[in-house]
Each structure stands twice: as C-alpha cells, then as structure tokens.
C-alpha positions as CSV (number, residue, x, y, z in Angstrom):
1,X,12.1,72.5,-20.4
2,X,8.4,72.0,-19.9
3,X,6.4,69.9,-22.1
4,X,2.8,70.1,-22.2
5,X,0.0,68.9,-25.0
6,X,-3.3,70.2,-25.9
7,X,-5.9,68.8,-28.6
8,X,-8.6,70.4,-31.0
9,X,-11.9,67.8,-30.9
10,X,-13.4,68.2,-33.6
11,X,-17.3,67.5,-34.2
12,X,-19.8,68.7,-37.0
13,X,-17.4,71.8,-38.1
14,X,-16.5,72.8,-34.8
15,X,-14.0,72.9,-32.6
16,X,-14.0,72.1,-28.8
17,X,-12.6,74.5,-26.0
18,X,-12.4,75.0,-22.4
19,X,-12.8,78.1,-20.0
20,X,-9.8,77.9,-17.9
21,X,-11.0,78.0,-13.9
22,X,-10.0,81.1,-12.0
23,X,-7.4,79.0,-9.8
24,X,-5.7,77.3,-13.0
25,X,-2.6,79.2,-15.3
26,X,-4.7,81.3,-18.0
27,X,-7.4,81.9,-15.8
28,X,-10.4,83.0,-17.3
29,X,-9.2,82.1,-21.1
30,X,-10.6,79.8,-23.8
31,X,-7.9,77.0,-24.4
32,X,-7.2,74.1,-26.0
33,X,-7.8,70.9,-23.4
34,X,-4.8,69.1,-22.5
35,X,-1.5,69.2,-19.5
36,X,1.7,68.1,-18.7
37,X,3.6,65.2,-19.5
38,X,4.2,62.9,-16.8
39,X,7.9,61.6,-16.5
40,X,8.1,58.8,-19.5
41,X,5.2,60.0,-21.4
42,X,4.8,60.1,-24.5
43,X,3.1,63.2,-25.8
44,X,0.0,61.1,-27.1
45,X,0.1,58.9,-24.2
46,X,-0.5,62.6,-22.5
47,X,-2.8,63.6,-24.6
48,X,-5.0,60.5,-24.2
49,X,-4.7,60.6,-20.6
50,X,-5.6,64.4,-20.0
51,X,-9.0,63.9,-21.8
52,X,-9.6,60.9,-20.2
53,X,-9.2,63.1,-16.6
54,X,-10.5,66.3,-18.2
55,X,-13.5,65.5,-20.8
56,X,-14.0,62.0,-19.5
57,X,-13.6,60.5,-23.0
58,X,-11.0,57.9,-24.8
59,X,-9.6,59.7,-27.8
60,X,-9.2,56.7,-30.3
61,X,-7.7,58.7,-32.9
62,X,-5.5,62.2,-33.8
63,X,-3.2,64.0,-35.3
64,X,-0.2,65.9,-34.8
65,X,-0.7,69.7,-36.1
66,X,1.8,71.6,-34.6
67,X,4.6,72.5,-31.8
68,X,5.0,76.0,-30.3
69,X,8.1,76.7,-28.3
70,X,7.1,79.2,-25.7
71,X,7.9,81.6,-22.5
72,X,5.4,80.2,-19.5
73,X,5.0,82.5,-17.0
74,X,5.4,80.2,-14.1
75,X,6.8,77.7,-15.7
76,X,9.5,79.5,-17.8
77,X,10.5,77.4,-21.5
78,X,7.7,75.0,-22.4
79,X,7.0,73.2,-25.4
80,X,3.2,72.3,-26.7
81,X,2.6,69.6,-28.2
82,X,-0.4,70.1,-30.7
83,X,-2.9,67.4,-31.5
84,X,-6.2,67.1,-33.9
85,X,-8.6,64.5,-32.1
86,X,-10.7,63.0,-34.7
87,X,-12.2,60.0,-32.8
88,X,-13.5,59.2,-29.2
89,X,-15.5,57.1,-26.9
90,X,-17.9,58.8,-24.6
91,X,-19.6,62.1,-24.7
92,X,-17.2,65.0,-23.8
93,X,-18.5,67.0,-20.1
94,X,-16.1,68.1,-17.6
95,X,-14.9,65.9,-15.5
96,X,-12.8,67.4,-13.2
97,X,-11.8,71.2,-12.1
98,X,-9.7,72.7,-14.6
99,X,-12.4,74.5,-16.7
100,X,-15.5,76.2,-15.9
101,X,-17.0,75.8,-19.1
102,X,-16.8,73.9,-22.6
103,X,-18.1,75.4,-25.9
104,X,-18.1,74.1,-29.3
105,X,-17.1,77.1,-31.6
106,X,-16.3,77.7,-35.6
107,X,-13.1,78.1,-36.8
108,X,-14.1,81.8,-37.3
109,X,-15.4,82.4,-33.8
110,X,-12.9,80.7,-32.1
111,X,-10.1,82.9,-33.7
112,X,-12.3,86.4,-32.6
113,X,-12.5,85.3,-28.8
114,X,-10.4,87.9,-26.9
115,X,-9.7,85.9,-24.5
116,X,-7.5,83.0,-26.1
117,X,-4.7,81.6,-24.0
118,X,-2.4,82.1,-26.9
119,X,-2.8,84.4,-29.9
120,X,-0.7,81.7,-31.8
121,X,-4.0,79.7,-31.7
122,X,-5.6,81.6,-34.2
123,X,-3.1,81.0,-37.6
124,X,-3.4,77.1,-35.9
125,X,-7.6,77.3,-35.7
126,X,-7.4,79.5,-39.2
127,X,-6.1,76.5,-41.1
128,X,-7.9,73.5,-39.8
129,X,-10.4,72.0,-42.2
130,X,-13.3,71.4,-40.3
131,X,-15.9,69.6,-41.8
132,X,-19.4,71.4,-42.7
133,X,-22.1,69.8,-40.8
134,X,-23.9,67.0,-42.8
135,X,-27.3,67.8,-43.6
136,X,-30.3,66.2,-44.6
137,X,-30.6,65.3,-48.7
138,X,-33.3,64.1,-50.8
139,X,-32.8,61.7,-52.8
C-alpha cells in the first residue's frame, strides 16, 4: 500500500491549490499540495517536508481532516493522508516542478473546478470552515 499526504493552507477564507505539471500523475488537475511518505515517515513529518520542497514554507501548525483509501492508477492501493495547515513560515511560491500554477480559491469555487484530482475533494472542501476575511471596522 501507498501512502501519500496532502494539505489545505488556509489564508483569508481561502484555500490553497496547485496545477499539477503535464509530466506529474494528475496532470493538468487542481490538487491538494503534498507526496509520498518516505520510508519511516510520519505522515506529518511528510507533510511538513513536501511543503518545505514544494511551496518553500515551514508549516508550524495543522490538522488532520481526513483519510481516503483509494485505487492509483500507477500506483494501485494508496492511502491519503489529509491535513488542514493553519500556520507557516515564509510566503508560499513554487519552488520546485510539480505544479504549474498556485491559486487561492473559496470553498465554493474550489468544489466547481472540473478539473479536481479527486471528486472526493469536494464533500472535504464543502465542510471546511474557512474564515471570512477580516475587514476594516470603525470603532
């Protein structure tokens, strides 16, 4: 069995995803960022190391939210380890060549791309509580 992690940053009501690069698995699909675990790894310790190498930040917080148990289609069964990031160091970018592109999206719009890697993303991005953006009061 494979076992593999991804996480949901989370910033200002949105969520963070990635557009997998045309050489990757999923090519060409919005994901959550993460990878493999490495032999000994902890799922966190995978999770903190994959967005160190992908987003080029230190997740300092998170949450487990959910595992799927799933078919790969290289990899055959695979487990994902699910993770809500709710602190980090450093300002995420890509940093190496797994996606071609990271957008911030509402819950809403991220459940209505048709291009999800996994339709069992939307029932996980549908009950997230993101935070509503803080704005400007006078007091």
């Amino acid at each position: 069995m494979i076992e593999v992690v991804g996480g949901i940053l989370i910033k200002d009501g949105r969520l963070l995803l990635g557009l997998r690069a045309p050489h990757k698995s999923y090519p060409g699909c919005w994901d959550l960022i993460g990878g493999h675990l490495e032999a000994g790894e902890s799922p966190w310790d995978a999770l903190c190391r994959e967005f160190t190498e992908e987003l080029g930040i230190a997740v300092t917080a998170g949450t487990p939210l959910e595992t799927f148990h799933f078919e790969s289609p290289e990899e055959g069964p695979s487990v994902l380890h699910v993770f809500c990031v709710e602190a980090w160091d450093g300002e995420p970018r890509i940093a190496d060549d797994e996606h071609l592109e990271l957008r911030w999206f509402t819950s809403e719009a991220a459940q209505a791309l048709s291009n999800l890697s996994s339709p069992a993303y939307r029932p996980l991005f549908a009950g997230l509580r993101l935070p509503r953006p803080d704005t400007a009061r006078d007091i």
